[in-house]
C-alpha positions as CSV (number, residue, x, y, z in Angstrom):
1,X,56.8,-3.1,13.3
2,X,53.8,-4.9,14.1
3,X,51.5,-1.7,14.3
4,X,53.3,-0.2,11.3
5,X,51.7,-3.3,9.7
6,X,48.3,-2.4,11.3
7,X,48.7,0.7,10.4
8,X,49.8,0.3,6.5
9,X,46.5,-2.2,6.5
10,X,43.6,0.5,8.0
11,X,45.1,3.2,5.6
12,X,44.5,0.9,2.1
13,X,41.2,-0.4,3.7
14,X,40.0,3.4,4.2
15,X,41.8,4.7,0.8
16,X,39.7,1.8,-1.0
17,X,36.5,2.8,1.1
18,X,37.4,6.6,-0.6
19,X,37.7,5.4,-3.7
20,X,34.6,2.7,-3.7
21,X,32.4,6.1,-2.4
22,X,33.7,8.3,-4.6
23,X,33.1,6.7,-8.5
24,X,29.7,7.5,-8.6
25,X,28.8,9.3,-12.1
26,X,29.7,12.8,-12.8
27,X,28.6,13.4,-16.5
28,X,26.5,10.6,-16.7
29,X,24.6,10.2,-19.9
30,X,20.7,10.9,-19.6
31,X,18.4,8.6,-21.1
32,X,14.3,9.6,-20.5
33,X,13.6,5.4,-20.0
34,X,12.9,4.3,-16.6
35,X,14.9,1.6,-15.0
36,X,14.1,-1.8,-15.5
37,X,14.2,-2.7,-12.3
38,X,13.5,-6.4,-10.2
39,X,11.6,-6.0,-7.9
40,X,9.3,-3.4,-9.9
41,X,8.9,-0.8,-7.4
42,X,8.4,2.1,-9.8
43,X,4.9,3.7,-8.3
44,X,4.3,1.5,-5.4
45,X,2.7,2.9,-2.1
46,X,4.7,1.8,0.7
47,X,3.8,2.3,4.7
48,X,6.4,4.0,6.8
49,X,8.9,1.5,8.8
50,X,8.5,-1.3,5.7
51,X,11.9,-2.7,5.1
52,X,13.6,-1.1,2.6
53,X,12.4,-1.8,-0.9
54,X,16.1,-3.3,-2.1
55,X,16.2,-3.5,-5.9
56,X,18.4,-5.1,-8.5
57,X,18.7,-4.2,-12.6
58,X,17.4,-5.9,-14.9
59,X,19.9,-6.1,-17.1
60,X,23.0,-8.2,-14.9
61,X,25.8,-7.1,-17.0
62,X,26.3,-3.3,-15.6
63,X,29.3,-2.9,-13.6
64,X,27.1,-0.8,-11.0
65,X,24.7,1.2,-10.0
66,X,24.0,4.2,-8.2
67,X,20.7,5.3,-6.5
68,X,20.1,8.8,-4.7
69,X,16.6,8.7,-3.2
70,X,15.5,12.5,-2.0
71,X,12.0,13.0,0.3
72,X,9.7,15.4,-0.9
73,X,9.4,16.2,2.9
74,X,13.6,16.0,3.0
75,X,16.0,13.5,3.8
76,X,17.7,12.3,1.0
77,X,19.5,8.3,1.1
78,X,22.4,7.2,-1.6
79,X,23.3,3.7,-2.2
80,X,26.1,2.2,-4.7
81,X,27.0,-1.2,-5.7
82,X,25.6,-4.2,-7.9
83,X,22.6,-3.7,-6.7
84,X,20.5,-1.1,-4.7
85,X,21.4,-1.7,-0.3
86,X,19.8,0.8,1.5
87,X,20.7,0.7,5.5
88,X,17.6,-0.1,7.4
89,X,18.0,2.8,10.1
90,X,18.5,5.3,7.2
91,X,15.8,4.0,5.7
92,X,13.0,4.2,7.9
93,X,14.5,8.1,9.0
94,X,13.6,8.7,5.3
95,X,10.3,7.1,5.1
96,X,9.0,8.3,8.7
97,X,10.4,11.7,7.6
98,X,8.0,11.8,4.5
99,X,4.7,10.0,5.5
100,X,2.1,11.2,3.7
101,X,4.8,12.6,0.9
102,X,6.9,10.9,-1.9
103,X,10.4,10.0,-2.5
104,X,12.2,10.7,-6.0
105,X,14.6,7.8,-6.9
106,X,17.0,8.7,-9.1
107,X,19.1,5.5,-10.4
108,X,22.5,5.7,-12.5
109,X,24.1,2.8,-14.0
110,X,27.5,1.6,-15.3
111,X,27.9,-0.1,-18.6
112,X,31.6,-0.6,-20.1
113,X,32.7,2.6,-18.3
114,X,30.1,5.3,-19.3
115,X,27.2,6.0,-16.5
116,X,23.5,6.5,-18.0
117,X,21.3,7.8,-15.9
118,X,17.3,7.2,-16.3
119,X,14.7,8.8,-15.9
120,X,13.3,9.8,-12.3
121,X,10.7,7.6,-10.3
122,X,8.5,8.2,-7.6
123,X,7.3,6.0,-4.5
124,X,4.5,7.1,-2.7
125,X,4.4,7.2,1.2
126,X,1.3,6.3,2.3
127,X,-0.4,8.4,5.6
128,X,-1.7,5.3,6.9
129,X,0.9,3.1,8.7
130,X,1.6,-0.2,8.9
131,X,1.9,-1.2,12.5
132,X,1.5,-5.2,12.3
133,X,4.9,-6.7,13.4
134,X,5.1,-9.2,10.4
135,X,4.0,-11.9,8.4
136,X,3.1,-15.5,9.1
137,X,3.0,-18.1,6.1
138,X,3.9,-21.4,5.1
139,X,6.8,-22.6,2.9
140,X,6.5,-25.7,0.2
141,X,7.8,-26.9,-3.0
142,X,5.2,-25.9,-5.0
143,X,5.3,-29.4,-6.9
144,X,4.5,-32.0,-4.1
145,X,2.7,-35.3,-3.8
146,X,4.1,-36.2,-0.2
147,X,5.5,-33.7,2.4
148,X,9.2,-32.8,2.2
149,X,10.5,-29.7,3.6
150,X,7.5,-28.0,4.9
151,X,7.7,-25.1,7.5
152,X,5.6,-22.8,9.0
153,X,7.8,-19.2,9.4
154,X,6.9,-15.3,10.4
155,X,8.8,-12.5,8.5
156,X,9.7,-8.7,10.7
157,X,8.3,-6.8,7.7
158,X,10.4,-3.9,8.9
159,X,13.8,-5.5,8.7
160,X,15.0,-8.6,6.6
161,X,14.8,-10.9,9.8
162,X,12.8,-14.3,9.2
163,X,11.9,-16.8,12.1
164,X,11.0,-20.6,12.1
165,X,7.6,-21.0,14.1
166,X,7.2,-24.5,13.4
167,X,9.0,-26.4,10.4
168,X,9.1,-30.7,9.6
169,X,12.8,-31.0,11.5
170,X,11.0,-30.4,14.6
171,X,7.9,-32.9,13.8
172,X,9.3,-35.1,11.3
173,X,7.0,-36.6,8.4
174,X,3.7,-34.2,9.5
175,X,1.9,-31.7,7.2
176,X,0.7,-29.1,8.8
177,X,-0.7,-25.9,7.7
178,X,-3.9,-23.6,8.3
179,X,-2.0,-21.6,10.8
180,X,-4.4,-18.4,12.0
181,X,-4.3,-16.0,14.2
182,X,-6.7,-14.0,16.2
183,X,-6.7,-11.1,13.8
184,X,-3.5,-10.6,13.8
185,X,-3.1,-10.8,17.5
186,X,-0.9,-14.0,18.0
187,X,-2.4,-14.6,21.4
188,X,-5.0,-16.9,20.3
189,X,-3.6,-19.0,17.1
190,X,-4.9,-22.4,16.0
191,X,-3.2,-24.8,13.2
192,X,-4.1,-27.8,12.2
193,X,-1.4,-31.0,11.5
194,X,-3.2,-33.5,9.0
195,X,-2.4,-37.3,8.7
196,X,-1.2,-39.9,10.9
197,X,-1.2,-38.1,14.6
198,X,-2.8,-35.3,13.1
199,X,-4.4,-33.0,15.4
200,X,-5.6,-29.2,15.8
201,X,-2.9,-26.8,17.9
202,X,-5.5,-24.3,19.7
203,X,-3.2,-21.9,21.6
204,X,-4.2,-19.1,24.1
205,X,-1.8,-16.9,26.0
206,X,1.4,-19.4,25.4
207,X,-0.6,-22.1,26.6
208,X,-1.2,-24.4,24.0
209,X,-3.4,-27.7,24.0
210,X,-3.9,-29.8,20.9
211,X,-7.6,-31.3,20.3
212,X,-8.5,-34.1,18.1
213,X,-11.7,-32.1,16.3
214,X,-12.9,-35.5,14.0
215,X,-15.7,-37.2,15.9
216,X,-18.4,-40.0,15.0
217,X,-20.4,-37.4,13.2
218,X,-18.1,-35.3,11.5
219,X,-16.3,-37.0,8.6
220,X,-12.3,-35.4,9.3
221,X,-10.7,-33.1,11.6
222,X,-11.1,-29.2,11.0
223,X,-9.1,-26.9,9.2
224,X,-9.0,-23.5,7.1
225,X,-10.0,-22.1,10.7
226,X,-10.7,-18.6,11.6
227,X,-11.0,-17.3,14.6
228,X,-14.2,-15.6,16.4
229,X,-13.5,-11.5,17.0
230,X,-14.0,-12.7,21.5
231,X,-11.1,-15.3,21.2
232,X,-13.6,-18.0,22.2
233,X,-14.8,-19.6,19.1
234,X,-13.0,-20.8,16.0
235,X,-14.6,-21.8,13.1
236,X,-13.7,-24.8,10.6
237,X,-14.5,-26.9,7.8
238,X,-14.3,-30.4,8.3
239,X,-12.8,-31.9,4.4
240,X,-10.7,-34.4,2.4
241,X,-7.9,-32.6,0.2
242,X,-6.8,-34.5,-2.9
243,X,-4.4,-33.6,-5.8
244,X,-4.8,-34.3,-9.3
245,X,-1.7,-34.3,-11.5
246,X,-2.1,-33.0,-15.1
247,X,0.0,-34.9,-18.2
248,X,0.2,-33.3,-21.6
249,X,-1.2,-30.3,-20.5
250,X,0.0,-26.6,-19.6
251,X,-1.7,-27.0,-16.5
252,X,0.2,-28.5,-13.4
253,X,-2.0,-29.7,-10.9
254,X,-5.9,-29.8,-9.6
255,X,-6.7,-29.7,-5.9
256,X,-10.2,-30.7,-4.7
257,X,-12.5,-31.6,-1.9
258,X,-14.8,-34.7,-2.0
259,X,-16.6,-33.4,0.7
260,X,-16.3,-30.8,2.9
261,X,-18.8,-29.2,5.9
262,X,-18.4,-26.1,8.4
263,X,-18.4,-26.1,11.8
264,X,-18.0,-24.5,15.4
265,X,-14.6,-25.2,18.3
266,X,-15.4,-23.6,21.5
267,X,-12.3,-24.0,22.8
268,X,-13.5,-23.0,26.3
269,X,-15.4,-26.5,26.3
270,X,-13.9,-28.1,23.6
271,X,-18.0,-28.6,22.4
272,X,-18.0,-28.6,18.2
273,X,-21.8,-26.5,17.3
274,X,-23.1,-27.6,14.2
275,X,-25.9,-26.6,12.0
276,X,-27.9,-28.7,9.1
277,X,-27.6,-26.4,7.5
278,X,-23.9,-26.9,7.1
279,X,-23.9,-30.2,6.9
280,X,-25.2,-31.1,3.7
281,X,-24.5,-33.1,0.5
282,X,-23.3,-29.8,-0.4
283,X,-19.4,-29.0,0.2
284,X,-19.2,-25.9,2.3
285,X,-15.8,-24.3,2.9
286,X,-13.9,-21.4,4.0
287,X,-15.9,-20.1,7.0
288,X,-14.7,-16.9,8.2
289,X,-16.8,-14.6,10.9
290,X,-17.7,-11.4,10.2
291,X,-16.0,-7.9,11.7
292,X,-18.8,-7.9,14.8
293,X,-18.7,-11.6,14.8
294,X,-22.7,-12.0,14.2
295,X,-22.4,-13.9,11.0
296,X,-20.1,-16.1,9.0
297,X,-19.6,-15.8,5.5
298,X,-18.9,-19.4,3.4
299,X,-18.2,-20.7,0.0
300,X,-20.9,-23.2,-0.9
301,X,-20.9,-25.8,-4.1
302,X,-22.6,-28.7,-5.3
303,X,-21.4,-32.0,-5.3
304,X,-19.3,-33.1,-8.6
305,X,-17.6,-36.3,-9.0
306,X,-14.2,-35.1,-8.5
307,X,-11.7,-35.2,-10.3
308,X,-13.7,-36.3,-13.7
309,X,-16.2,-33.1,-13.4
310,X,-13.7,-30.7,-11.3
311,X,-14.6,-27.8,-13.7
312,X,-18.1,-28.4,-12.6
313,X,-17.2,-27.0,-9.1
314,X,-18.6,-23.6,-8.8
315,X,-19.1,-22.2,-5.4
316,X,-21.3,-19.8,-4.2
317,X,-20.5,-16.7,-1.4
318,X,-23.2,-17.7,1.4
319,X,-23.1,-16.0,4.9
320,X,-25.8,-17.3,8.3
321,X,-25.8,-16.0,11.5
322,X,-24.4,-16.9,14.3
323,X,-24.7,-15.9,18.1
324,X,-21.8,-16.2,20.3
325,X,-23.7,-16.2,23.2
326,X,-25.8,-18.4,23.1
327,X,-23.5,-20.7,20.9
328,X,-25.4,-21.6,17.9
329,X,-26.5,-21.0,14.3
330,X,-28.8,-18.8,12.6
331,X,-31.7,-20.7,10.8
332,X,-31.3,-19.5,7.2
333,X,-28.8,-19.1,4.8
334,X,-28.3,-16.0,2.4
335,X,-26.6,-16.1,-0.4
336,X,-24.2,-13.0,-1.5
337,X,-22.8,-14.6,-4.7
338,X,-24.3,-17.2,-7.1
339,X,-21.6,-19.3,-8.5
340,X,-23.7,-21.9,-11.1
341,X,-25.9,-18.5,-12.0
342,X,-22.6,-16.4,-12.9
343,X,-20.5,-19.6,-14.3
344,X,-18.0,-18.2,-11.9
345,X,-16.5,-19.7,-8.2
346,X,-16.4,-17.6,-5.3
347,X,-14.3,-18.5,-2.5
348,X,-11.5,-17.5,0.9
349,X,-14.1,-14.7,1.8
350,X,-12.2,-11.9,4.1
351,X,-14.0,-9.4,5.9
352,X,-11.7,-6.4,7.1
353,X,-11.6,-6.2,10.6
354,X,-13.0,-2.6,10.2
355,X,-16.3,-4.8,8.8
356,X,-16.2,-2.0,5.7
357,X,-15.3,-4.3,2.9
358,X,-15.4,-8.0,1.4
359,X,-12.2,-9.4,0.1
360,X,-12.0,-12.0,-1.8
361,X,-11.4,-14.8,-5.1
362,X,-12.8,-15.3,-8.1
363,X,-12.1,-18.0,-10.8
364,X,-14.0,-20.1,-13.7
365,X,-14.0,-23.4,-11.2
366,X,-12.8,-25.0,-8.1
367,X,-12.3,-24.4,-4.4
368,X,-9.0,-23.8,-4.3
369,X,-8.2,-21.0,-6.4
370,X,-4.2,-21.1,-6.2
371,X,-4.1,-24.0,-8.5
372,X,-6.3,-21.9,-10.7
373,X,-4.5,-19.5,-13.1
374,X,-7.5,-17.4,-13.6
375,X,-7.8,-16.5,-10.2
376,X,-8.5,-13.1,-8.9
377,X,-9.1,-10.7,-6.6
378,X,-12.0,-8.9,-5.8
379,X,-13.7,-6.4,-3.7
380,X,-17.5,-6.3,-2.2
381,X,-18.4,-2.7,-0.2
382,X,-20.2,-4.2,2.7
383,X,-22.3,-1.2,2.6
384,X,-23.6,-0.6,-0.5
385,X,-23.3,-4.7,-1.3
386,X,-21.5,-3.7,-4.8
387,X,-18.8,-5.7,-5.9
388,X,-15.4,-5.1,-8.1
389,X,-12.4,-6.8,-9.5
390,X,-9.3,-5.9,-8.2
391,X,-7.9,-5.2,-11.6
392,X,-4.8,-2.8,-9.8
393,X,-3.6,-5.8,-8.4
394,X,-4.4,-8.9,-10.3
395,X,-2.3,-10.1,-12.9
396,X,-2.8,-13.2,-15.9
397,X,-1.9,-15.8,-13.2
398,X,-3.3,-16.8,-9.8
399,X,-3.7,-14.1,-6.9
400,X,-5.4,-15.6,-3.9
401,X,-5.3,-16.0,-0.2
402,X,-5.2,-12.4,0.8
403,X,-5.4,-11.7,4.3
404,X,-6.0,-8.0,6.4
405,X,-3.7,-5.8,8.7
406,X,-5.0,-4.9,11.5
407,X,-5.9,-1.6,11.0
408,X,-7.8,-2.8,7.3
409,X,-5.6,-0.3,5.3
410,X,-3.7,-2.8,4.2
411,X,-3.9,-6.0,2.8
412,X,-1.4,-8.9,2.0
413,X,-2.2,-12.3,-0.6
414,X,0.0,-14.5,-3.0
415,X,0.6,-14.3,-6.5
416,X,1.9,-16.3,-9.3
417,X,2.7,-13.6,-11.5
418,X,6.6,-13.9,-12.0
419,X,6.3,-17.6,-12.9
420,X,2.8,-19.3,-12.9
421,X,4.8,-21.5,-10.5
422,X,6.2,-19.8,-7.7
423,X,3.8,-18.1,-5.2
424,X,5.3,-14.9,-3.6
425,X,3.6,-12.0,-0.9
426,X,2.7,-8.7,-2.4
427,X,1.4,-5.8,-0.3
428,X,-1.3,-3.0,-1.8
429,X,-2.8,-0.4,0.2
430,X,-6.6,0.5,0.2
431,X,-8.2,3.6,1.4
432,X,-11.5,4.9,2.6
433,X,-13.0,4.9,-1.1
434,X,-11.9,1.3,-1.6
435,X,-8.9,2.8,-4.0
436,X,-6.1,0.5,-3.9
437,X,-2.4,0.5,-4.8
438,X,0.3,-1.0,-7.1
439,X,0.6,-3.9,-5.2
440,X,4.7,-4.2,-4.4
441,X,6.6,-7.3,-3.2
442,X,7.6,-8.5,0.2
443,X,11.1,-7.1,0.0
444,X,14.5,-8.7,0.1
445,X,17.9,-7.4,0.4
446,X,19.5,-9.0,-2.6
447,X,15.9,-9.7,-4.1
448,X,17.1,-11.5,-7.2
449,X,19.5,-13.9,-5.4
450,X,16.6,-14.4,-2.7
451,X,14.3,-15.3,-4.5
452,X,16.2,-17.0,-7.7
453,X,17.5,-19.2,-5.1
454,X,14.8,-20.0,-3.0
455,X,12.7,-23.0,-4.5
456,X,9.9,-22.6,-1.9
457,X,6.6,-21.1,-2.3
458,X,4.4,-19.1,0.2
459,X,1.5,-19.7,0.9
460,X,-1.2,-18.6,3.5
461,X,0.0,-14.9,4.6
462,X,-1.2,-13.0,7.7
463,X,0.1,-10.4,9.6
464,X,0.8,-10.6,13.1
465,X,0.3,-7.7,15.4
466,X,3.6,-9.5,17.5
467,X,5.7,-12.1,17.1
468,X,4.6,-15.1,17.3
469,X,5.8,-17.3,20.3
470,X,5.3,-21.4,20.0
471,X,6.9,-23.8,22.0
472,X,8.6,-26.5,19.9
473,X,9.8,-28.8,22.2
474,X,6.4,-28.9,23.7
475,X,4.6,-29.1,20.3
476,X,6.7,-31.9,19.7
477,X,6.1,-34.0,23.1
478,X,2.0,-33.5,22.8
479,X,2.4,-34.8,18.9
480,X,3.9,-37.8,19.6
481,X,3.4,-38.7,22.7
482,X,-0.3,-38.7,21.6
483,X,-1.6,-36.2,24.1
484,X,-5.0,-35.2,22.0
485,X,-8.6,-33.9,23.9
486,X,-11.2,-35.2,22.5
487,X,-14.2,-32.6,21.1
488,X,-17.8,-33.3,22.0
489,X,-20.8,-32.5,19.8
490,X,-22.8,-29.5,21.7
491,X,-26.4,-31.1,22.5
């Protein structure tokens, strides 16, 4: 009796299973619209291996949907539901199948028991892959005064899997942020912890240390660091953040720097190199090293009392040698991009890794251009010195901290576009002209549920060549049991 029971049970499951795979449209009305579809992935370029680009309809009263997605170099995927699920394995079959082709998405849905079918899409496969493992960024509430429930996670970009690298239930009541690694390659990754038993994480190889990088001469500890191509150096700038709080006002908040200087970690020696030249009544910010690591480029403003005159702030794009052998500055100072000349702010310079182009963001003011609405992308060709807005990408609200893959032919940064609130990660691809994709979003498997429920913001992407590895239980015993190496100030 008992297996009769079994039985009885496994043949309704697989009759339903029949039924649920078989109601897919068969005269469905044809409409020549596209879908309106969330995420918008109509167009995109996508590497082979991504995740699969999940999408919901627009319109939540259908009583489902089907999609058949056919390769232009064959394969051919089908999905039916609420929402578009495509199985990860069959996925990247498809995508690796057509690198370098196109797949035709053909999507069908339900509405009070007539199918309408739209009009075919296309998205593009690129030829140049995308072999980073994920993504590193921070999560916040994007309205904050005090901490709350910050973390610091990594994403596989090529399944939906998400990892806690360091988050505030392991270090209770710390902010922490400016997590970098070595471009891309997790084996040498600083971050910096700000407040009381603040400190800078420098880890190499697993072993990490934590340094405390504020000294008699330098005003704060370091952060928005970024690493030296040999591993060896790191560079910093050494600043007080503050927030300013708008009333009566469309705009939210204001974030500024009373001062702010760059500087030099050789974490072999724990010595701090500085220059006059960055250490001025100026506030310089946002070092990054170049591709061969011979220079760094900077963003460079004059002094405003902020908040009062904070759209005053208008930073220039400088760049000054450096010499990793010998440890130590160049003498002069060039600057690429003159903020007070153009009325403009230029600022979070990234070189790809490949040293062909310039990334990086423009606004009317500021230093800190994801508080800044007008903030955009653009694009400098390190060889000719000619410069471009990144108009495929940008949208009416803030797009900013953009970082490289490791091969440069892709390129992630955060965007406000959905809300003016919420920052999420968008991918674009760029090729050897500089031409660059519809940028698409990090995807999701139920995107609208994801990210309707999710009241965190990213912020801070970079791929990671490898997941990233960090002890917790050790980061937590060097925070508080106060275990800090001092920096010295190279004579």
């Amino acid at each position: 009796m008992r297996k009769f029971i079994i039985f009885s049970l496994q043949f309704i499951v697989y009759s339903l299973l029949l039924v649920a795979c078989s109601g897919g449209p068969e005269t469905p009305m044809k409409t020549e619209q596209l879908p309106v579809i969330y995420p918008d992935y109509i167009g995109v370029t996508i590497p082979a291996d991504i995740a699969p680009l999940n999408f919901n309809f627009a319109d939540e009263q259908i009583n489902g949907m089907d999609v058949v997605i056919k390769g232009s170099k064959g394969g051919e995927l089908h999905a039916q539901g609420n929402y578009a699920d495509f199985d990860i394995d069959d996925w990247h079959a498809l995508t690796e199948q057509n690198q370098g082709g196109e797949l035709t998405v053909t999507v069908c849905v339900e509405k009070d028991g007539q199918w309408e079918q739209y009009q075919d899409f296309t998205i593009f496969v690129s030829k140049d892959r995308l072999d980073d493992w994920g993504l590193t960024y921070r999560r916040i509430k994007p309205g904050y005064e005090v901490g709350g429930d910050i973390g610091i996670y990594q994403r596989d970009i090529h399944t939906f899997d998400e990892y806690a690298i360091l988050t505030e239930t392991v270090v209770p009541g710390r902010c922490f942020n400016c997590h970098t690694a070595n471009r891309t390659n997790p084996n040498r990754i600083t971050l910096q912890m700000r407040g009381e038993g603040g400190g800078t994480l420098i880890q190499k190889d697993g072993q990490q240390k934590w340094v405390e990088t504020k000294t008699d001469i330098t005003q704060a500890a370091g952060s928005y660091s970024y690493w030296h191509p040999d591993g060896d150096y790191v560079a910093m700038a050494v600043n007080s953040v503050h927030q300013s709080f708008y009333t009566g006002t469309g705009q939210r908040i204001e974030v500024y720097h009373r001062f702010s200087d760059v500087e030099v970690l050789d974490t072999r020696t724990n010595e701090l190199i500085l220059s006059p030249l960055l250490f001025t009544d100026d506030l310089e910010i946002f070092p990054a090293f170049s591709a061969d690591g011979k220079s760094i480029y900077y963003s460079s403003s004059k002094p405003c009392r902020v908040p009062a005159e904070y759209e005053k702030v208008k930073c220039s794009l400088c760049r000054i040698a450096f010499d990793a052998k010998k440890g130590q500055f160049g003498e002069t100072v060039d600057t690429l991009l003159n903020g007070p000349a153009t009325d403009q702010s230029y600022v979070l310079a990234r070189p790809s890794y490949d040293g062909r182009w310039l990334m990086y963001c423009v606004s009317s003011r500021g230093n800190f251009p994801v508080s800044q609405d007008d903030a955009d992308l653009w694009l400098m060709d390190l060889k000719t010195g000619e410069s471009r807005e990144l108009s495929e990408v940008n949208s009416p609200k803030s797009d900013s901290f953009h970082n490289w893959s490791g091969n440069s032919r892709w390129f992630v940064f955060a965007s406000k576009r959905e809300d003016g609130m919420y920052t999420k990660l968008y991918f674009a691809s760029i090729d050897d002209q500089g031409k660059v994709s519809k940028p698409f979003l990090l995807p999701q498997r139920n995107p609208r549920k994801y990210y309707l429920e999710m009241m965190d913001a990213y912020n801070c992407p970079d791929f990671t060549k490898t997941k990233v590895e960090l002890d917790a239980h050790e980061t937590y015993r060097q925070v508080f049991d106060n275990i800090r190496e001092q920096v010295k100030i190279k004579e």
